[in-house]
LONUGU-687697 format. One record per residue: x, y, z of N, C-alpha, C in turn; residue in three letters. Coordinates in pm, whole numbers. Layout:
     n_px     n_py     n_pz    ca_px    ca_py    ca_pz     c_px     c_py     c_pz     r
        X        Y        Z        X        Y        Z        X        Y        Z   ALA
...
This chain:
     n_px     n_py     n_pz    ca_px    ca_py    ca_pz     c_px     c_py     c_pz     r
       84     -118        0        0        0        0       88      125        0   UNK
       73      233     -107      129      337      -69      133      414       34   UNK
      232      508       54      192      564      214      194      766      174   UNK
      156      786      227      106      959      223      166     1029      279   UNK
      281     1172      287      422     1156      326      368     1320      333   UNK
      399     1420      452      372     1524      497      501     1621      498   UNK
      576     1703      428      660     1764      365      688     1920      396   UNK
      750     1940      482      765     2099      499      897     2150      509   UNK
      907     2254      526     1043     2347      497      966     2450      607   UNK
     1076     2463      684     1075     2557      827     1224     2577      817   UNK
     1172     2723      995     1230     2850     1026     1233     2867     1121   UNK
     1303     2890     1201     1251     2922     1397     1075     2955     1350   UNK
      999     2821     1395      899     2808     1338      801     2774     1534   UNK
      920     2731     1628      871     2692     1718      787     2822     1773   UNK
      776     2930     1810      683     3036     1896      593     3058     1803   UNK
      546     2934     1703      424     3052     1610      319     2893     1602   UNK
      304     2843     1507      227     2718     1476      271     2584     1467   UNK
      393     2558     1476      504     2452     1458      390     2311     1525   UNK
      419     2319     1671      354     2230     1760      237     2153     1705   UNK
      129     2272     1748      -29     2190     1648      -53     2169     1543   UNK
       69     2205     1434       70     2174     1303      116     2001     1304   UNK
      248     2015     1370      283     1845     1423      233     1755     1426   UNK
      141     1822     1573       70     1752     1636      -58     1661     1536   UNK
     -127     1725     1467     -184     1717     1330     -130     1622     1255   UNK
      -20     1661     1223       43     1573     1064       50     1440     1147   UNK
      136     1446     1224      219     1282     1256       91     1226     1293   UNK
      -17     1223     1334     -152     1179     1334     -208     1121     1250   UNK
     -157     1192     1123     -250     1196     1037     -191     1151      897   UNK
      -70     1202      862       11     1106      753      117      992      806   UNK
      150      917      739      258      809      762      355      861      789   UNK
      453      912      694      524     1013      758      532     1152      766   UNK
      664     1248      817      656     1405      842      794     1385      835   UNK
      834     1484      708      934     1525      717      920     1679      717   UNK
     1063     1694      804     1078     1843      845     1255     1897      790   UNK
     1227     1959      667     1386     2026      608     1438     2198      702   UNK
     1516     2209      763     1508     2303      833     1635     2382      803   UNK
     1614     2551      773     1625     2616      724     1757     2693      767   UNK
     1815     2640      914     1854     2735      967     1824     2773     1091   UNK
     1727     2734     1173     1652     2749     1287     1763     2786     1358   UNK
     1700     2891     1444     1803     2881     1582     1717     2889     1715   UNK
     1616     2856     1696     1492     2843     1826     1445     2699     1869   UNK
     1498     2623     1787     1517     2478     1874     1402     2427     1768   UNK
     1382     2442     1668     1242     2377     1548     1317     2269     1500   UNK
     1415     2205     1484     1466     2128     1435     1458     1988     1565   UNK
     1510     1995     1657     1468     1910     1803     1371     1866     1773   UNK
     1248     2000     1806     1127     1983     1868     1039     1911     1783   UNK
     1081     1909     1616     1064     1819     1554     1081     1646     1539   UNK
     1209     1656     1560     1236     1509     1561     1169     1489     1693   UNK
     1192     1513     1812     1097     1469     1932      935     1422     1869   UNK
      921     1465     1826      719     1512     1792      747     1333     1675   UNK
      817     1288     1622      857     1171     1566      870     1182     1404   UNK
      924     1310     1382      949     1389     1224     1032     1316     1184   UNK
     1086     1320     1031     1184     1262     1003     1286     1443      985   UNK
     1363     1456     1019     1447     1602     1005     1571     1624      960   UNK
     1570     1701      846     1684     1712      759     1683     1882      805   UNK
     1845     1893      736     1905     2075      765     1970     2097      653   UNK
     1933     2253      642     2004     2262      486     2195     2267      497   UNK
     2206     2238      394     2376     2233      407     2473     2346      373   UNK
     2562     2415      418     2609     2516      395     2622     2557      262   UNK
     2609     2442      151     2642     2512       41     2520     2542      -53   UNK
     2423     2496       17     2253     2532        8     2252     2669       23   UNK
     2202     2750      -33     2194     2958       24     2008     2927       65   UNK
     2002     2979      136     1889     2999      255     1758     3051      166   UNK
     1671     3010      217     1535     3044      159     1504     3175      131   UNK
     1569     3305      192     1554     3441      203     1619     3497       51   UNK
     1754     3392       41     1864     3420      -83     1824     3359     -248   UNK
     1766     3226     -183     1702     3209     -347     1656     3044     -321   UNK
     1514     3114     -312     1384     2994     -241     1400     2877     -342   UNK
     1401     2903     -474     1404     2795     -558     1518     2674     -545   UNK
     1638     2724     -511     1742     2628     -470     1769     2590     -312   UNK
     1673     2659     -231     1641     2602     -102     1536     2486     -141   UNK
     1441     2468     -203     1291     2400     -213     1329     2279     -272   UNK
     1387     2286     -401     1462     2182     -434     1558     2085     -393   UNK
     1621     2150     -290     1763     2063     -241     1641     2004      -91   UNK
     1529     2042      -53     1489     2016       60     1379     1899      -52   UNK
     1317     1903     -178     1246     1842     -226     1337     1678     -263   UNK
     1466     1748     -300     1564     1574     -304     1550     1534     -186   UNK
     1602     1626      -94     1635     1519       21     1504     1470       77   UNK
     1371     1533       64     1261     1439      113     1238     1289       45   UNK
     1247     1304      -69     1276     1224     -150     1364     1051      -44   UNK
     1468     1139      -78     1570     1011        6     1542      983      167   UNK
     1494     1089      254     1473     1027      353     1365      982      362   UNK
     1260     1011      293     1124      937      296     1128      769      274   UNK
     1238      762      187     1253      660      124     1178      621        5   UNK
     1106      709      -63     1002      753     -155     1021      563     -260   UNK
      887      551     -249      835      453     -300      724      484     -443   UNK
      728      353     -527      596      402     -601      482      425     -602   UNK
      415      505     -582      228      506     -541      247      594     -428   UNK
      398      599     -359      370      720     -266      347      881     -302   UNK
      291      940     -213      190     1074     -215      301     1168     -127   UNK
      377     1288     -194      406     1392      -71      291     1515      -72   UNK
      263     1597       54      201     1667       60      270     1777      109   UNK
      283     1887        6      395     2002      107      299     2068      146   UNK
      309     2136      275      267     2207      381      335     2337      436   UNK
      261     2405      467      362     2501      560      324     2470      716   UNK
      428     2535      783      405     2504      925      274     2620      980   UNK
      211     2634      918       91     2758      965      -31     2727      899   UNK
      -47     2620      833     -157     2532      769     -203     2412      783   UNK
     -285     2391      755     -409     2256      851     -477     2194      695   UNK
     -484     2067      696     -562     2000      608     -690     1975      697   UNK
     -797     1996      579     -931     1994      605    -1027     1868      630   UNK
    -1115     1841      688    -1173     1697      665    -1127     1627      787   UNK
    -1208     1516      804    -1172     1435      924    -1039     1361      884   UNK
    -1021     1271      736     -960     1220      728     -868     1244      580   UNK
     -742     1358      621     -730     1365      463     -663     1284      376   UNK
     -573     1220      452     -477     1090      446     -608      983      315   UNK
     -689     1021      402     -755      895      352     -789      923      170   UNK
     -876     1100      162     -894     1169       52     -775     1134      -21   UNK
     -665     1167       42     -528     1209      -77     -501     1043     -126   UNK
     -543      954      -74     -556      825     -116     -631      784     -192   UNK
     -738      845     -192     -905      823     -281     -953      652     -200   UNK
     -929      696      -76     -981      546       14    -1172      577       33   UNK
């Protein structure tokens, strides 16, 4: 069975929506990966704690502020590889300040 894979790119994301966005996903998709940007407020932790899968961009990555397209991409491979991306699997990118609708969306983005 394919699995439905929850995809974001964060920022010192922890004092704003980070938590109940989490709290949400890992509930609710198979997995959560979290590519992190740079944080210096502890969003990268508080992620993997919450049971994220969490990647960091690499110095020779230039930062989402410098040129989003080669931040999004190098965070879109590496979801890729740590997901372990399979065939029939589903990513869903998200921001950390947004909510999927419905009781069950996992289930929708499946057509279950």
């Amino acid at each position: 069975m394919s699995r439905v894979i929850a995809h974001m790119v964060v920022r010192d994301e922890l004092d704003r929506w980070l938590v109940p966005c989490l709290e949400r996903l890992t509930k609710q998709f198979d997995v959560v990966t979290v590519y992190d940007d740079g944080s210096t407020d502890g969003t990268p932790g508080v992620a993997a704690d919450m049971g994220c899968v969490v990647g960091a961009r690499p110095d020779d990555v230039e930062p989402f502020l410098v040129h989003e397209s080669r931040l999004r991409q190098a965070a879109w491979l590496w979801a890729i590889r740590a997901a372990d991306l399979s065939p029939g699997d589903i990513i869903a990118v998200i921001d950390a300040d947004e909510a999927f609708a419905g009781a069950d969306p996992v289930a929708a983005l499946r057509h279950e």
